[in-house]
C-alpha positions in Angstrom: -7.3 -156.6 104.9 -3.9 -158.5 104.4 -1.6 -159.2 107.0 0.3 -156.6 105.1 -1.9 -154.1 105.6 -2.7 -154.9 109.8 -1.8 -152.4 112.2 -0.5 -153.7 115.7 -3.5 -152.5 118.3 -2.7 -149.6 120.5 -4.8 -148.7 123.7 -6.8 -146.2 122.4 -9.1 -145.7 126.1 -8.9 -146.7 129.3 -11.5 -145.4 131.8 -11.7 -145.1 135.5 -15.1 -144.8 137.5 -15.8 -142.1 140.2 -18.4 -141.0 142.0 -17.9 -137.6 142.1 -16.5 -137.2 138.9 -16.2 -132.9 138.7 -14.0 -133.6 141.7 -12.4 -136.4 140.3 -11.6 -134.5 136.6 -10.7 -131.2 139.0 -7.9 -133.6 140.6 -6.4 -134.7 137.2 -6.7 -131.4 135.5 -5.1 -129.3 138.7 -3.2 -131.6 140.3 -2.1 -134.4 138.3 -1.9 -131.8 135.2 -3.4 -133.2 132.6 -5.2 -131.7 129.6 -9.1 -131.9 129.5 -9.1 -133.2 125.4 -13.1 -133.1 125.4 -16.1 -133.2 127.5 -18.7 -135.8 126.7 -21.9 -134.7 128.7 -20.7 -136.0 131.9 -17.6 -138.0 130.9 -14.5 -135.6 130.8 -11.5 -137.1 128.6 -8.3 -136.3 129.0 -5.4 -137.1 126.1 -2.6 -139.2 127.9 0.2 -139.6 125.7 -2.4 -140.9 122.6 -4.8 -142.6 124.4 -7.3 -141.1 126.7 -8.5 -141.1 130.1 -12.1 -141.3 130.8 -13.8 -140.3 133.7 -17.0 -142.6 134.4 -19.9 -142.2 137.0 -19.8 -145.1 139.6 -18.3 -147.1 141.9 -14.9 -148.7 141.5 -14.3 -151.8 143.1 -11.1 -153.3 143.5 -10.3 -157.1 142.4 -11.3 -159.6 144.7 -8.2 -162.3 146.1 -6.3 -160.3 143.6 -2.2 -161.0 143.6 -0.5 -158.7 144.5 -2.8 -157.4 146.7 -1.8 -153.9 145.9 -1.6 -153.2 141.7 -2.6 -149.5 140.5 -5.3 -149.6 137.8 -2.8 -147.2 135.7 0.7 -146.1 135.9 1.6 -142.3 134.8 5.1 -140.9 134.0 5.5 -137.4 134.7 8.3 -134.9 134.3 8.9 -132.9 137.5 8.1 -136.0 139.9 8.7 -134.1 142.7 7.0 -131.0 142.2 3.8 -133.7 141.4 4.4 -135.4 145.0 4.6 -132.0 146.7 1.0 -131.0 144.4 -0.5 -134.7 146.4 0.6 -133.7 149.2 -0.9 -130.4 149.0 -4.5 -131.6 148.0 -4.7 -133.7 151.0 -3.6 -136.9 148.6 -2.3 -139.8 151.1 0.7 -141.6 149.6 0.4 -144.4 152.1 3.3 -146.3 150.5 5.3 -142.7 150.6 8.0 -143.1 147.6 9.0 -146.3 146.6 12.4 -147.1 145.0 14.4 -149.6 143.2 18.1 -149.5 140.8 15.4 -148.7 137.8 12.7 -146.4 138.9 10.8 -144.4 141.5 7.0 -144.4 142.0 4.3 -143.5 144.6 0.7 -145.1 144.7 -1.7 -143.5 145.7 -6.0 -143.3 145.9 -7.5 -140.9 143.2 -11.0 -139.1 144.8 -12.7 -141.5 142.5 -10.9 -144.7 144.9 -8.6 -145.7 142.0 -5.7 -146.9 143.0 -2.9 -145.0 140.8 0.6 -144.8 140.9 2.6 -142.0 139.3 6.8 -142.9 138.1 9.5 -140.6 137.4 10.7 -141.0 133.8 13.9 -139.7 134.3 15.1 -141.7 137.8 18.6 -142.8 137.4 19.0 -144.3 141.2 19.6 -140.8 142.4 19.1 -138.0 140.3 15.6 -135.8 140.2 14.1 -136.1 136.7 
């Protein structure tokens, strides 16, 4: 293949491990709203913007010495920021960080069931207004 012909690489997976992961799927389908894309024995996926999420049996482990000492695994951008804060908050979800702003953007990290460490970012903040 020339370099003509090369495509750039896109992320075309990323997965996260869980131990319980029916719970785990349950908490990205329901709360988080994403769509289950297929179910591979007992590895839901779920299509993210053209890429999907895998859900893995195991144990995460977060980086050892890592800097900074707190990094999410994956970043999501979802419309109706809010309305997904309140749906956190009302599965029990602790947002120990509560929302976190600066003149660009707004996020909040949180734990997944699974112990992933995921933060969520409103695509439409404008240093004010809801998106």
């Amino acid at each position: 293949m020339g370099e003509a012909e090369r495509e750039e690489p896109r992320m075309a997976v990323v997965s996260l491990w869980a131990e319980d992961v029916i719970a785990t799927a349950h908490f990205y389908r329901d709360v988080i709203g994403l769509e289950l894309a297929a179910q591979h024995g007992n590895r839901p996926h779920f299509a993210v913007g053209g890429v999907y999420l895998v859900i893995l049996q195991g144990r995460p482990r977060p980086a050892e010495s890592a800097e900074p000492s707190r990094f999410p695994l994956i970043a999501l951008a979802v419309g109706g920021f809010q309305a997904t804060v309140d749906r956190l908050g009302g599965a029990g979800i602790r947002m120990p960080w509560g929302i976190e702003v600066d003149a660009d953007s707004r996020w909040v990290m949180f734990h997944d069931p699974g112990g992933n460490l995921i933060e969520i970012v409103d695509p439409g903040w404008g240093g004010g207004r809801e998106g």
